[in-house]
C-alpha positions in Angstrom: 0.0 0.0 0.0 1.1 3.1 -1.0 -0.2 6.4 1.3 -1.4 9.6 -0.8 0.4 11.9 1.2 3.0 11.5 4.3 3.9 13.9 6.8 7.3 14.2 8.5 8.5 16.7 11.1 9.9 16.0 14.6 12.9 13.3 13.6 13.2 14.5 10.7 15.1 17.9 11.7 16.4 16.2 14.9 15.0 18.6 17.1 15.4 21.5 14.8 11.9 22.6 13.7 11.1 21.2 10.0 8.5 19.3 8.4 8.2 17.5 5.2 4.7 16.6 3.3 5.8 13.4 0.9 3.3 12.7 -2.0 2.7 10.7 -5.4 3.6 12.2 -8.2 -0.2 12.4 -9.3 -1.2 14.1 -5.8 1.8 16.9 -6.3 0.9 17.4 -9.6 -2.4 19.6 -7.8 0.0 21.7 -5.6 1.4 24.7 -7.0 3.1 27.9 -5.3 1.0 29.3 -2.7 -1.4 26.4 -2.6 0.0 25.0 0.6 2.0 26.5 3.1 3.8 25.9 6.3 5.7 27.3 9.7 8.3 24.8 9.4 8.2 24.1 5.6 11.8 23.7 4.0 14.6 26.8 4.5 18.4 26.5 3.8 19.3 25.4 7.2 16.5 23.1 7.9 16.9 21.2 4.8 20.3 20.7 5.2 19.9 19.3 9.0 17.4 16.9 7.3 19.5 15.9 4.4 22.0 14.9 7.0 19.4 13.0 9.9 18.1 10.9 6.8 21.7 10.5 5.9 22.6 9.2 9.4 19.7 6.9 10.4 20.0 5.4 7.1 23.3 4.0 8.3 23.6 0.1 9.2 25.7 0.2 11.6 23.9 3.4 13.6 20.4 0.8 13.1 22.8 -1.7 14.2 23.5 0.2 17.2 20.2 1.2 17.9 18.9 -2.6 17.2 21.3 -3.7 20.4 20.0 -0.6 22.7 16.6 -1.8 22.4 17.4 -5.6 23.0 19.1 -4.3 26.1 16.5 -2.4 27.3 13.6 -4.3 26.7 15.7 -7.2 28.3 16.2 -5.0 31.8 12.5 -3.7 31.5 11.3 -7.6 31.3 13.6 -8.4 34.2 11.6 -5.2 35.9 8.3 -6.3 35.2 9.4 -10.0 36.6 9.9 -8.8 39.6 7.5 -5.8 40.4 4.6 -6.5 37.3 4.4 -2.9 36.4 3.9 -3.3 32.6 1.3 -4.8 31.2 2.8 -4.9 27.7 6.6 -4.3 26.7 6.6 -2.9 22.9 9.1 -1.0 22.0 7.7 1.1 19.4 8.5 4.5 18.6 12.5 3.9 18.3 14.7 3.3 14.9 14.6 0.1 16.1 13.2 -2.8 14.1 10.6 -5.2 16.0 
């Protein structure tokens, strides 16, 4: 499934204020200068801190990394809930991490 339109903006400037709306080729077709606007739409400097966040977390060895921070710490939160049964559910989503 492919979405019609796709919004990005906290991760993708790192905690610089951007945001990014991704669309088909057919959908962007309709959007022309001055149809749609934004407060954190591209700029020089917020671009280029995107370009180089999508740069980084498409790195395999920093997913690698992040892949063995979340085995660690869903390991010590299990341990946790073994003993004290505060979780009802362990996830882990919401991280670069892959499930």
């Amino acid at each position: 499934m492919t979405p019609g339109i796709l919004t990005s903006a906290k991760a993708l400037g790192n905690g610089f204020p951007i945001g990014a709306m991704l669309t088909t080729e057919r959908i962007a077709a309709h959007f022309k200068v001055g149809v749609h606007g934004t407060t954190y739409g591209g700029n020089p400097l917020g671009a280029s801190i995107a370009e180089k966040v999508v740069e980084l977390i498409s790195n395999p060895a920093l997913l690698e990394g992040m892949n063995e921070r979340s085995r660690a710490i869903k390991a010590h939160l299990t341990r946790i809930n073994e003993r004290f049964g505060l979780f009802s559910e362990i996830r882990g989503r919401g991280r670069l991490a892959r499930n």
